[in-house]
VOPAGU-2260 file (C-alpha; in pm, 1 decimal, decimal comma):
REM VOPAGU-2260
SITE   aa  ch    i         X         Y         Z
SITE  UNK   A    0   11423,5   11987,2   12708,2
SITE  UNK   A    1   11158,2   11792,3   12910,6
SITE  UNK   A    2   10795,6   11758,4   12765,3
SITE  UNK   A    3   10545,5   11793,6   13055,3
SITE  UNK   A    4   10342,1   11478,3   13075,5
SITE  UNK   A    5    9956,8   11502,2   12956,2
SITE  UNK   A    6    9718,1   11500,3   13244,2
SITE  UNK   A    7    9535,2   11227,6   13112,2
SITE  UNK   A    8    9843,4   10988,6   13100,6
SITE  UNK   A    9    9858,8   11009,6   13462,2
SITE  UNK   A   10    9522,8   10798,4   13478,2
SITE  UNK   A   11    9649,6   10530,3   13194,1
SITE  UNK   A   12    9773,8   10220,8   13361,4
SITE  UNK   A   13   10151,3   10108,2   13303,3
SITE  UNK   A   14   10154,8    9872,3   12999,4
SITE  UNK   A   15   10268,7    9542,9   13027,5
SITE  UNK   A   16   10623,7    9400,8   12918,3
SITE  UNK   A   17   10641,1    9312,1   12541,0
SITE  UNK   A   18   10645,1    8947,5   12494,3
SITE  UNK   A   19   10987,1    8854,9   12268,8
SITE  UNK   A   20   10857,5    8752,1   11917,0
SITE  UNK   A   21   11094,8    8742,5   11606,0
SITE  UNK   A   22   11055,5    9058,8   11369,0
SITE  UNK   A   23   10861,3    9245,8   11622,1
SITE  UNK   A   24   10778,0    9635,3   11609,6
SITE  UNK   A   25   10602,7    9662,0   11937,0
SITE  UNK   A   26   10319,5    9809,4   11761,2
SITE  UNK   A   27   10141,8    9732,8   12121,5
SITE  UNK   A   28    9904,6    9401,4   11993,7
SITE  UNK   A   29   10103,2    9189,9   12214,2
SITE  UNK   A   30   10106,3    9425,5   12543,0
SITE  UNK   A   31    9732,9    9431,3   12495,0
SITE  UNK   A   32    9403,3    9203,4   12514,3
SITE  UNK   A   33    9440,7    9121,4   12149,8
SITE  UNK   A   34    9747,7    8944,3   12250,3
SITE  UNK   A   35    9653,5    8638,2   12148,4
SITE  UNK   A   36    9601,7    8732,7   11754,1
SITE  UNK   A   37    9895,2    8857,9   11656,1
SITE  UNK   A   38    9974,3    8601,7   11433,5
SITE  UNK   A   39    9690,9    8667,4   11276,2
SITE  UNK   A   40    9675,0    9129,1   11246,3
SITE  UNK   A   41   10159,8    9125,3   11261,0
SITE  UNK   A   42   10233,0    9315,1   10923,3
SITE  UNK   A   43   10536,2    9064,9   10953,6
SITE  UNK   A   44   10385,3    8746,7   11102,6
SITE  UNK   A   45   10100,1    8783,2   10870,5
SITE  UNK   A   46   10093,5    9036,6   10632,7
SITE  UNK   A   47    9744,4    9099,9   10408,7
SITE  UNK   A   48    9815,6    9383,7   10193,7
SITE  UNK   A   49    9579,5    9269,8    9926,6
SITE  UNK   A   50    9272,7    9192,6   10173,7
SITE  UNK   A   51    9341,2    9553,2   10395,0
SITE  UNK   A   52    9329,0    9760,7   10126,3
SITE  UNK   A   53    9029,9    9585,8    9993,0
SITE  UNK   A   54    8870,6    9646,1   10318,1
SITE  UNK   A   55    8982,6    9985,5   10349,6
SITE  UNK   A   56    8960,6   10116,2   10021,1
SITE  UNK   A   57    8731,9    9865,4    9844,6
SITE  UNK   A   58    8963,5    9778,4    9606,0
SITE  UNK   A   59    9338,2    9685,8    9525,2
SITE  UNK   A   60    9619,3    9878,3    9432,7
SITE  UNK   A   61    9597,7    9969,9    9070,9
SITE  UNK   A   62    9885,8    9769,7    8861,7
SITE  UNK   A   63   10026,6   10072,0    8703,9
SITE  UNK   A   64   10126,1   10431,2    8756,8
SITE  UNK   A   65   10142,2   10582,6    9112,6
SITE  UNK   A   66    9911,9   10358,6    9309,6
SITE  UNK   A   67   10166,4   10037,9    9262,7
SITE  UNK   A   68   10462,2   10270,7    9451,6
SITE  UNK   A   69   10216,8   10444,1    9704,4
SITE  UNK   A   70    9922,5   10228,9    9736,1
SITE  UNK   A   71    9551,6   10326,2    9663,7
SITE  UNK   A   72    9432,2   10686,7    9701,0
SITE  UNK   A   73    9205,1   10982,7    9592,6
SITE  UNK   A   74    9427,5   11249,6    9529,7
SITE  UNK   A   75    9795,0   11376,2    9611,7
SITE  UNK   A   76    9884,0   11740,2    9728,9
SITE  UNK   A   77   10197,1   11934,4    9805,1
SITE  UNK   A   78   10096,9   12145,7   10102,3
SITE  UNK   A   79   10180,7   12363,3   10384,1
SITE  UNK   A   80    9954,9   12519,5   10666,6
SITE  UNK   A   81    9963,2   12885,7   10573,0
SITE  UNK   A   82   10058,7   12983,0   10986,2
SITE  UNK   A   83   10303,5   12685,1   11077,2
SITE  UNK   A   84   10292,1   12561,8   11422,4
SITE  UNK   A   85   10565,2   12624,0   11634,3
SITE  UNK   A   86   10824,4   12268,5   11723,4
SITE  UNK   A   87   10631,8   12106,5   11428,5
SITE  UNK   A   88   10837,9   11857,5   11243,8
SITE  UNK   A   89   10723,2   12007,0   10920,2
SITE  UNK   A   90   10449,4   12306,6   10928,1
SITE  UNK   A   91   10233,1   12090,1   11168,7
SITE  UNK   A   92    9930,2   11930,0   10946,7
SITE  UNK   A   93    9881,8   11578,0   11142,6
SITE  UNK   A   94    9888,6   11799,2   11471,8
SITE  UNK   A   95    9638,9   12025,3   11334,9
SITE  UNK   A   96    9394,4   11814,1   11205,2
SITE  UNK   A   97    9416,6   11593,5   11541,6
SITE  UNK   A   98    9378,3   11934,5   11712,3
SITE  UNK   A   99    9083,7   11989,4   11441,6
SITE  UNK   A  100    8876,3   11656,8   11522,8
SITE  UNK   A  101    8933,9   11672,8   11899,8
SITE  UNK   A  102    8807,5   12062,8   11931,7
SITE  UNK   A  103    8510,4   12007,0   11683,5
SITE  UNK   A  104    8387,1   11720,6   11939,4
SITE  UNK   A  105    8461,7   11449,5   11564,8
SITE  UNK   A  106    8630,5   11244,0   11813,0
SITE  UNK   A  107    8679,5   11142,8   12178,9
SITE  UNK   A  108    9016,1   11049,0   12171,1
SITE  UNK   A  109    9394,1   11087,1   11991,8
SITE  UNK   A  110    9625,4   10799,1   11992,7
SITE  UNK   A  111    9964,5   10962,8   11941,7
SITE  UNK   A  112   10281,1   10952,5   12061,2
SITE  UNK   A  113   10437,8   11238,1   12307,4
SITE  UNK   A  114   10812,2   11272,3   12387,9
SITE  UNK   A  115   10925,9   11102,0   12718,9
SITE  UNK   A  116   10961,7   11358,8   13006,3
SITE  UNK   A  117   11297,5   11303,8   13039,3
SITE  UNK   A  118   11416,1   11228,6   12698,2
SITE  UNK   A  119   11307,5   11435,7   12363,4
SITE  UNK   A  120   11360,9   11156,1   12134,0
SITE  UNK   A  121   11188,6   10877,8   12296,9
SITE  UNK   A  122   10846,2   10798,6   12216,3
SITE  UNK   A  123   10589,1   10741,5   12428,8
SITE  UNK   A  124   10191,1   10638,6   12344,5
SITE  UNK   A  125    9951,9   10887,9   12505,9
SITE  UNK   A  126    9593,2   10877,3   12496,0
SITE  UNK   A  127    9478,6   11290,4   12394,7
SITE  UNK   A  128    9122,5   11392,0   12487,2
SITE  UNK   A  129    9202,4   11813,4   12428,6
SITE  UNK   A  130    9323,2   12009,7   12132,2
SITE  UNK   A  131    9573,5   12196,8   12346,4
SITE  UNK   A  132    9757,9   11897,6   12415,3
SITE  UNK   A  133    9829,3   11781,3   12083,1
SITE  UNK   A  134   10113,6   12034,5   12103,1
SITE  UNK   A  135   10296,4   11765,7   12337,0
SITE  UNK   A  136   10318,8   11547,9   12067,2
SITE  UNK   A  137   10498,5   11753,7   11795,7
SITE  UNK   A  138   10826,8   11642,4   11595,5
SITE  UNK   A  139   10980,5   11332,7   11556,4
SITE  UNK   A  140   11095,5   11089,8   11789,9
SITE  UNK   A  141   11293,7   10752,6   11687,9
SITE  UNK   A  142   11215,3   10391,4   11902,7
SITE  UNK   A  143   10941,3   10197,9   11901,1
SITE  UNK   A  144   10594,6   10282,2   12032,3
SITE  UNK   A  145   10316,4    9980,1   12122,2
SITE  UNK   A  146   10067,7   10253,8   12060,3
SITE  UNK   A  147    9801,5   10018,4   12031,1
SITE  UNK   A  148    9816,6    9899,4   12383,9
SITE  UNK   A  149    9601,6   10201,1   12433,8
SITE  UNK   A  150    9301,5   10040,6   12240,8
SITE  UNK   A  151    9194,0    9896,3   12600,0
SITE  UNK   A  152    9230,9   10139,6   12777,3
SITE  UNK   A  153    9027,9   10375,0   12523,3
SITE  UNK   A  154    8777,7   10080,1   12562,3
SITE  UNK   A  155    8767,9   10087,9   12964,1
SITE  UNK   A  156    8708,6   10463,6   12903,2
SITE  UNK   A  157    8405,2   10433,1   12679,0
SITE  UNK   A  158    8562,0   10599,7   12383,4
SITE  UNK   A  159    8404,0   10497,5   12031,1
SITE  UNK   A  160    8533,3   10805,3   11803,3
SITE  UNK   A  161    8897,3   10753,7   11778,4
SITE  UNK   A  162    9166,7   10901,1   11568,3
SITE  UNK   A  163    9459,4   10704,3   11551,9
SITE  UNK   A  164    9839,8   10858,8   11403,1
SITE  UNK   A  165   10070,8   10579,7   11349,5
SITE  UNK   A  166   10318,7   10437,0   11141,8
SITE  UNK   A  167   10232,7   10138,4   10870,4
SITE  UNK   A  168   10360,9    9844,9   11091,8
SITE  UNK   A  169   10084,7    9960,6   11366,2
SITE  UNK   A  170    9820,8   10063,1   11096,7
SITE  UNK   A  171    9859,4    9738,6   10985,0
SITE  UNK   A  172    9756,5    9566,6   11287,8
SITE  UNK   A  173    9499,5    9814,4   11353,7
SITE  UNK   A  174    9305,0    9743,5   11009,9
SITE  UNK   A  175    9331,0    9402,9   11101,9
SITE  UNK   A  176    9149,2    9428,6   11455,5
SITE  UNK   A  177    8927,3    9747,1   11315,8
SITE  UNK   A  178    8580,6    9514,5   11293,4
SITE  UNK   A  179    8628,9    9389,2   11659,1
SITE  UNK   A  180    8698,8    9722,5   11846,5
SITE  UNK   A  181    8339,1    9807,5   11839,5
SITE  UNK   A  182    8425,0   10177,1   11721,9
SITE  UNK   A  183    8145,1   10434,0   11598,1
SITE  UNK   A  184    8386,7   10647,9   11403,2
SITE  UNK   A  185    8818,6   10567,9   11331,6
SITE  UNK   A  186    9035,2   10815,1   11133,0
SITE  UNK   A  187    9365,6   10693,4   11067,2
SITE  UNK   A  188    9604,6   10910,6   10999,2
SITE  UNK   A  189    9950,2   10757,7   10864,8
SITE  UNK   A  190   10305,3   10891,9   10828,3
SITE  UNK   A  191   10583,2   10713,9   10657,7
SITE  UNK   A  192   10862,0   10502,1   10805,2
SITE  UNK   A  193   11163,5   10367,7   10711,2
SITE  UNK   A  194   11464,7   10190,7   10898,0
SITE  UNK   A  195   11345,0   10264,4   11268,1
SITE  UNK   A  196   11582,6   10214,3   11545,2
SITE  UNK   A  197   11612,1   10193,5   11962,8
SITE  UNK   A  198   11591,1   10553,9   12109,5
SITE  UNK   A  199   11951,8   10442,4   12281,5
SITE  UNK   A  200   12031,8   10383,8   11917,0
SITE  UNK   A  201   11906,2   10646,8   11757,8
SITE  UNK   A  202   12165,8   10826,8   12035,8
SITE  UNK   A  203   12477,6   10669,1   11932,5
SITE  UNK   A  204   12387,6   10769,0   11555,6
SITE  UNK   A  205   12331,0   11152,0   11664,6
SITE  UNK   A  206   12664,1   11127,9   11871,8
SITE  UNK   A  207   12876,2   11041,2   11559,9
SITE  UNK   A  208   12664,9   11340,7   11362,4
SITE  UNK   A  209   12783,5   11611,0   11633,8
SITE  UNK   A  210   12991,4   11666,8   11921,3
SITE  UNK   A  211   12697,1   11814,8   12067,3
SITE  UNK   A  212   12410,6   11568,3   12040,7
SITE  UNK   A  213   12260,0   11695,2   12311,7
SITE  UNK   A  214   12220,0   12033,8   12179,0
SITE  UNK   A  215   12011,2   11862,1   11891,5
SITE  UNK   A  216   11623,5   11980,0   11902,9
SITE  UNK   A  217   11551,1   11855,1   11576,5
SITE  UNK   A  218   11642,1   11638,7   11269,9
SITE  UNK   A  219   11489,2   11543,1   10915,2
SITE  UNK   A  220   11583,3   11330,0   10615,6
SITE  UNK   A  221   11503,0   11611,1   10351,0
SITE  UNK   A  222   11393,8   11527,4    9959,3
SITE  UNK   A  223   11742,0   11730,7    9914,2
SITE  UNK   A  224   11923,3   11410,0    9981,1
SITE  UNK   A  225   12060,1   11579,1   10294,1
SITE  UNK   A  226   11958,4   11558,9   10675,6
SITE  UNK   A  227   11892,1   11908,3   10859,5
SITE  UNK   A  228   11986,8   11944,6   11230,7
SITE  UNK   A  229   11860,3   12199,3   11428,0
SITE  UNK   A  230   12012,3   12317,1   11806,8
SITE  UNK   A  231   11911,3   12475,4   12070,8
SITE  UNK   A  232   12147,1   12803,9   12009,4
SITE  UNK   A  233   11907,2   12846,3   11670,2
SITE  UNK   A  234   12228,2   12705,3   11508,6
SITE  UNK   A  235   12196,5   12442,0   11217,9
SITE  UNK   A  236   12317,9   12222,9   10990,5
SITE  UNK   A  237   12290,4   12047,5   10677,7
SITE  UNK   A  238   12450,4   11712,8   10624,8
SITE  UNK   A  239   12465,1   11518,7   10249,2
SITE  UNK   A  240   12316,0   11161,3   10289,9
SITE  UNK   A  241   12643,7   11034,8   10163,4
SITE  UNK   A  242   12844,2   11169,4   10440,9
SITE  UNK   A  243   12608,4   11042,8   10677,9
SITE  UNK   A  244   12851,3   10750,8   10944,1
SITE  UNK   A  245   12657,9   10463,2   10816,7
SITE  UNK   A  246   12950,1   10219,5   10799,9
SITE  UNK   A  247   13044,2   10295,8   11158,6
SITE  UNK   A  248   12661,4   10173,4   11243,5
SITE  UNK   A  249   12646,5    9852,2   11419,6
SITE  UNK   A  250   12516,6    9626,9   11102,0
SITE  UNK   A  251   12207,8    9507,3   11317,7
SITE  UNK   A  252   12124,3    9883,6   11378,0
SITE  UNK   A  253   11833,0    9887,2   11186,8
SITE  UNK   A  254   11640,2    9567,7   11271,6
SITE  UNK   A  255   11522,8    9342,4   10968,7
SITE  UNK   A  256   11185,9    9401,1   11028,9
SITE  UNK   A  257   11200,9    9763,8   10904,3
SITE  UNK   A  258   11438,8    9638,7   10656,0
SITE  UNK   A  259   11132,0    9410,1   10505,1
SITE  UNK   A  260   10879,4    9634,6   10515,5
SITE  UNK   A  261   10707,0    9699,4   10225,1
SITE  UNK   A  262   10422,9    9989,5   10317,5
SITE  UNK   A  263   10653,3   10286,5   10314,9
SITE  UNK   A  264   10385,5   10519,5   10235,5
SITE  UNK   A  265   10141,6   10354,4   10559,3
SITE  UNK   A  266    9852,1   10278,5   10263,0
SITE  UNK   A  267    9599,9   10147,0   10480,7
SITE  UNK   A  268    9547,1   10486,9   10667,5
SITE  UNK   A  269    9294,6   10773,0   10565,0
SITE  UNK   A  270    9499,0   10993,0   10497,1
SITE  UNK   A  271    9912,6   10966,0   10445,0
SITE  UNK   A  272   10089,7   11262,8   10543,0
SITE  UNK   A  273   10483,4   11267,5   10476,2
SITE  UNK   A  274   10729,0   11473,6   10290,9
SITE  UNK   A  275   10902,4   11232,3   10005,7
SITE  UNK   A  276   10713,0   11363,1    9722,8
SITE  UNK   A  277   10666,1   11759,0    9884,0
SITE  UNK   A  278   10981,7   11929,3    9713,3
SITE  UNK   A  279   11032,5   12079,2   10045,2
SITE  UNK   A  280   10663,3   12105,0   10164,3
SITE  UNK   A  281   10514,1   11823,4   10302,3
SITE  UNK   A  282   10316,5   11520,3   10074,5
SITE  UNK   A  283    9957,5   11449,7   10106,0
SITE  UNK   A  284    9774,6   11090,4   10003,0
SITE  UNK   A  285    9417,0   11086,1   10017,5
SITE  UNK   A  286    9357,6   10780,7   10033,9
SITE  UNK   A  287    8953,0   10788,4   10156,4
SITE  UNK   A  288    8669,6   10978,4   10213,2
SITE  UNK   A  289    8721,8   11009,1   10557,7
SITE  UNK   A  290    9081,1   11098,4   10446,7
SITE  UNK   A  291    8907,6   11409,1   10248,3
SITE  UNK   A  292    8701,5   11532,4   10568,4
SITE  UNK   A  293    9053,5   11525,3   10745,2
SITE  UNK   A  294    9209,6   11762,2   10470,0
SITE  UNK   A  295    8864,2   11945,9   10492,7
SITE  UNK   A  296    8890,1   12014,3   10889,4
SITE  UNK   A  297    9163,6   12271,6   10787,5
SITE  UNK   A  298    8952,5   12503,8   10524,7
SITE  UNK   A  299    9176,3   12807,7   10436,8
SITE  UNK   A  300    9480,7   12698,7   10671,7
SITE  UNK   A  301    9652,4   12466,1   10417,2
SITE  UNK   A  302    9801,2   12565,5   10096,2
SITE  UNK   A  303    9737,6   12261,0    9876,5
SITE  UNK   A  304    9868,7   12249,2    9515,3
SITE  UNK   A  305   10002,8   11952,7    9266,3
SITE  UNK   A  306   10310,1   11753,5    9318,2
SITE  UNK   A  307   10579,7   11808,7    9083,0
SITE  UNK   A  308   10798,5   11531,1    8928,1
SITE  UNK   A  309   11146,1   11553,1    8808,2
SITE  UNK   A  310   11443,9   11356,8    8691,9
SITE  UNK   A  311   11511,4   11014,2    8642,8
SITE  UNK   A  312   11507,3   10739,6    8930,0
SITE  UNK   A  313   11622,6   10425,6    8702,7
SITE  UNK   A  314   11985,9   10454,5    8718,2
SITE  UNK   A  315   12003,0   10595,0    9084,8
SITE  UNK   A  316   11787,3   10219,4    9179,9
SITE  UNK   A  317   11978,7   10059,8    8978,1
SITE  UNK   A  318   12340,4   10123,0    9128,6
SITE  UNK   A  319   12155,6   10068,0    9442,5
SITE  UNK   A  320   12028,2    9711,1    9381,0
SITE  UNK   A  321   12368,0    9633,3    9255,7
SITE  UNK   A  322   12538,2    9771,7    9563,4
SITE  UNK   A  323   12280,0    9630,9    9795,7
SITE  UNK   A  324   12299,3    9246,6    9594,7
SITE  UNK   A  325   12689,8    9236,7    9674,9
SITE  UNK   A  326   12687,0    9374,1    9987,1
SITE  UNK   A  327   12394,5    9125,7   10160,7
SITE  UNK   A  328   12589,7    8858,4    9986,0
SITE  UNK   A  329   12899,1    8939,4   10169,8
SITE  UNK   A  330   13133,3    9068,4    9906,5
SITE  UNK   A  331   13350,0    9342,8    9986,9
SITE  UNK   A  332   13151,5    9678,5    9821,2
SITE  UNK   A  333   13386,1    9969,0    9778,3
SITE  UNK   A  334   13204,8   10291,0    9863,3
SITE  UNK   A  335   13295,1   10636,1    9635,2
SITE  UNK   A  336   13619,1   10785,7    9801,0
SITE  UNK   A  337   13584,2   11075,4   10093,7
SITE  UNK   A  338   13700,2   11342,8    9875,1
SITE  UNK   A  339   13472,5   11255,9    9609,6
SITE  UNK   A  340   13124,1   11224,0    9831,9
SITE  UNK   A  341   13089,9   11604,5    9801,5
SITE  UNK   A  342   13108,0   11648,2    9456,1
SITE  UNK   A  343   12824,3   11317,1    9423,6
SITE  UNK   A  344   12627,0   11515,8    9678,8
SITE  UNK   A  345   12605,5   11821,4    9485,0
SITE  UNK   A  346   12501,3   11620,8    9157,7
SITE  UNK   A  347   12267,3   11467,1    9321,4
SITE  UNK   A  348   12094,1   11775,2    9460,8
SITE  UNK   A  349   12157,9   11938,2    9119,6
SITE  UNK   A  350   12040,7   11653,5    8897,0
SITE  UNK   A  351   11834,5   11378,0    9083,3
SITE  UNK   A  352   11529,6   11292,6    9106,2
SITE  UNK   A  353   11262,3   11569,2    9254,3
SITE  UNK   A  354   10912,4   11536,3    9369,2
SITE  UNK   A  355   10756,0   11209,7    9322,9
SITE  UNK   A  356   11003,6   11135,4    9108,3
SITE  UNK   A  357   11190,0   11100,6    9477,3
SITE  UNK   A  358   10917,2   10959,4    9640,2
SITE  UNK   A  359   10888,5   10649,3    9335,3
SITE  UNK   A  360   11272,8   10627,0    9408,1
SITE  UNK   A  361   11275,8   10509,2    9726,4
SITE  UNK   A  362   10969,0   10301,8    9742,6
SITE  UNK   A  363   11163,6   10164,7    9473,8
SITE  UNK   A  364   11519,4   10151,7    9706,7
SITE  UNK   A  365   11282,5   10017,4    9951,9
SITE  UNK   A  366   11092,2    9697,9    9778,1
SITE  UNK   A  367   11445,2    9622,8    9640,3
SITE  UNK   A  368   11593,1    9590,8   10027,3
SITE  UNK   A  369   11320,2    9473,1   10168,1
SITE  UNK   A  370   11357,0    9125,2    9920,5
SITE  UNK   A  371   11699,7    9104,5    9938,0
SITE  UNK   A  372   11667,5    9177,9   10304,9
SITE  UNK   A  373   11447,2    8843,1   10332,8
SITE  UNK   A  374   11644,3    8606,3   10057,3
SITE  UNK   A  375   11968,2    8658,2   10304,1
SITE  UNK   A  376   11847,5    8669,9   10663,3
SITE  UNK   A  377   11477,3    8473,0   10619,0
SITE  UNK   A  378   11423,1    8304,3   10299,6
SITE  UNK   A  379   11174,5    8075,0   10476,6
SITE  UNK   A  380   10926,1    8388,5   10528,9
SITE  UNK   A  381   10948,1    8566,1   10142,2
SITE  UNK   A  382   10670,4    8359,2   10002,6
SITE  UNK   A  383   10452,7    8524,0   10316,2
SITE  UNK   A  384   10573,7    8820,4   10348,9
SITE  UNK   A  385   10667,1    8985,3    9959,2
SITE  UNK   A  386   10382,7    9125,8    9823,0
SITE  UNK   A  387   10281,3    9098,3    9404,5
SITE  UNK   A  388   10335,4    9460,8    9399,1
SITE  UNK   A  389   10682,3    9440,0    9532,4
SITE  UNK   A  390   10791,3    9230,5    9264,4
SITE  UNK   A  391   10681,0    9450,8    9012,5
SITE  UNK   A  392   10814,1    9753,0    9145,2
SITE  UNK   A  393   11176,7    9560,7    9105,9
SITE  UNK   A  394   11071,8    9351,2    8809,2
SITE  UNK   A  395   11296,0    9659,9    8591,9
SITE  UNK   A  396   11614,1    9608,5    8774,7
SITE  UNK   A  397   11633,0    9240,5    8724,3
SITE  UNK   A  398   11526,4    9118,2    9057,2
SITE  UNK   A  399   11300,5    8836,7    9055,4
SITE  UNK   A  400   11104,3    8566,2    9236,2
SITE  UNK   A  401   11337,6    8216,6    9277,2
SITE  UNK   A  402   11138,6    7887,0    9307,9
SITE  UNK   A  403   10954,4    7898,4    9642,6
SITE  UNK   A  404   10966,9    8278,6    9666,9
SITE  UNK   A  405   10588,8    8351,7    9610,4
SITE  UNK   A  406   10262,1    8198,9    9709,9
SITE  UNK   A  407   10181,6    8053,6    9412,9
SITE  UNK   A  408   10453,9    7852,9    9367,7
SITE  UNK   A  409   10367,0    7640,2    9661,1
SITE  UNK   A  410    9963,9    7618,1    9607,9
């Protein structure tokens, strides 16, 4: 189904070709007039956790409890809009609130991403000045996005209230610029990523799920440990991560960039908006005060209540560091037999870890790949790019820094 194209994108010049640079994103730095300092804002070039979130926040991450897996913040909700909006990936909050600030006059402009007219599941950066046409830019879409090569072109047009939705990798880069744009007002709203792809990729992966990809309208890695399809007949379907084709994957299918990135939960935004810690609604982090007007904009439309934890995440990481150790090291790693997968995926529906226990799992899963990630395929960049608070998030499962790994080392 095409997505007609917002009026105002007609008027936004084409963006210039990406430059190639190793571990890139195309967050949209390099396509832009800020070219030049993207060694200097590249969450992978140059990575300043510490420093952002100082600026951001005024502070660090807290060394214990939640804040070391999901970065600094205010408060944490479960929630759910009351009246969900219709082809929302969820129940529709970031669309809301972007539909919120735009039709209350908070802000000029919405950098977002819309669908491409003639495919669903590309993304493509779009520059929203009305509510109504936030609706364009529902549900997910998989490929990369330079969203930020729309920071001119905002400029050109004179806009100084901005609200920008993006993942951590762009967020990243737009902290890092924030002081020089000359903006009056910037919300930042952030969703979580993990293991990104090509949109021409992201086909060949639907194409092994179903012999109808093209009936697909909709898919979502659930906190059930299972992905949800949705079609266009109303039909859908429910597949167990560990029946998901991830051996027949090319191996450089998901890049090493998103493979070493350590801001799952996007903590330099305002506001984080995911699911991982929802138990089926969707996860808020409040991570500012501007990140509390946001989740004020919507009054009475959002239920809001505390996030529930259950389970326990040790010995699910800990198979999963061991598995993930052996396999980047290139010994042959025997995966649990077919007819055995359902049985694992019912246990682990039944018995694993729920709520932020979930979400402190994977950040978890994640630190642990990202480092192993780098000590195979870039050793030369860990002491750059591995945050302190990745290896303590690890430090339990007996993964530790090796001479040369950290900053410190080399001072």
């Amino acid at each position: 189904m095409a997505v007609a194209m917002l009026p105002l994108l007609e008027a936004t010049p084409p963006l210039a070709e990406a430059p190639h640079r190793d571990l890139c994103t195309d967050c949209g730095v390099s396509r832009s007039s800020h070219a030049s300092q993207c060694g200097k804002v590249c969450q992978f070039i140059h990575p300043r956790y510490d420093a952002l979130e100082q600026q951001v926040h005024g502070r660090t991450r807290k060394a214990e409890g939640d804040e070391v897996f999901f970065g600094p913040f205010r408060a944490m909700y479960r929630a759910a809009l009351r009246a969900p909006l219709a082809g929302a990936q969820w129940t529709g909050i970031t669309t809301r609130i972007a539909e919120r600030l735009l039709a209350t006059g908070a802000v000029d402009a919405v950098l977002a991403v819309a669908s491409d007219p003639a495919d669903r599941w590309r993304p493509r950066p779009v520059i929203v000045t009305e509510a109504a046409d936030m609706a364009q830019c529902r549900g997910m879409k998989m490929g990369y996005a330079p969203l930020l090569a729309l920071l001119d072109t905002c400029a050109e047009r004179g806009y100084r209230r901005l609200a920008v939705i993006g993942v951590a990798c762009q967020v990243h880069a737009l902290r890092a610029l924030e002081a020089q744009l000359g903006l009056e007002r910037l919300y930042v709203i952030g969703t979580p990523c993990s293991d990104n792809t090509t949109t021409e990729r992201f086909h060949q992966f639907l194409a092994l799920l179903t012999p109808n990809p093209e009936a697909v309208t909709y898919l979502e890695f659930l906190a059930d440990y299972r992905v949800e399809l949705r079609f266009a007949d109303g039909s859908h379907r429910h597949i167990p991560f560990l029946q998901l084709p991830i051996r027949q994957l090319p191996k450089d299918f998901f890049p090493t960039t998103c493979r070493s990135c350590f801001d799952y939960t996007n903590s330099l935004s305002d506001l984080t908006v995911g699911y991982m810690g929802g138990e089926g609604d969707q996860w808020l982090l409040v991570r500012t005060a501007r990140g509390e007007e946001l989740v004020a904009l919507l009054g009475d439309e959002i239920r809001l209540s505390a996030p529930g934890a259950r389970g326990d995440r040790v010995g699910a990481v800990r198979g999963f560091v061991q598995l993930l150790e052996r396999s980047v090291g290139g010994l042959p790693v025997r995966g649990a037999p077919e007819w055995a997968r359902p049985l694992i995926g019912w246990a682990q529906r039944r018995f694993g870890p729920k709520g932020l226990e979930f979400a402190r799992t994977r950040v978890e899963m994640k630190a642990a790949e990202g480092i192993l990630t780098l000590r195979h395929e870039r050793p030369h960049r860990m002491k750059r790019m591995i945050p302190n608070f990745a290896w303590r998030l690890v430090a339990p499962y007996g993964l530790a820094p090796r001479t040369g790994e950290t900053v410190e080392e080399i001072a």
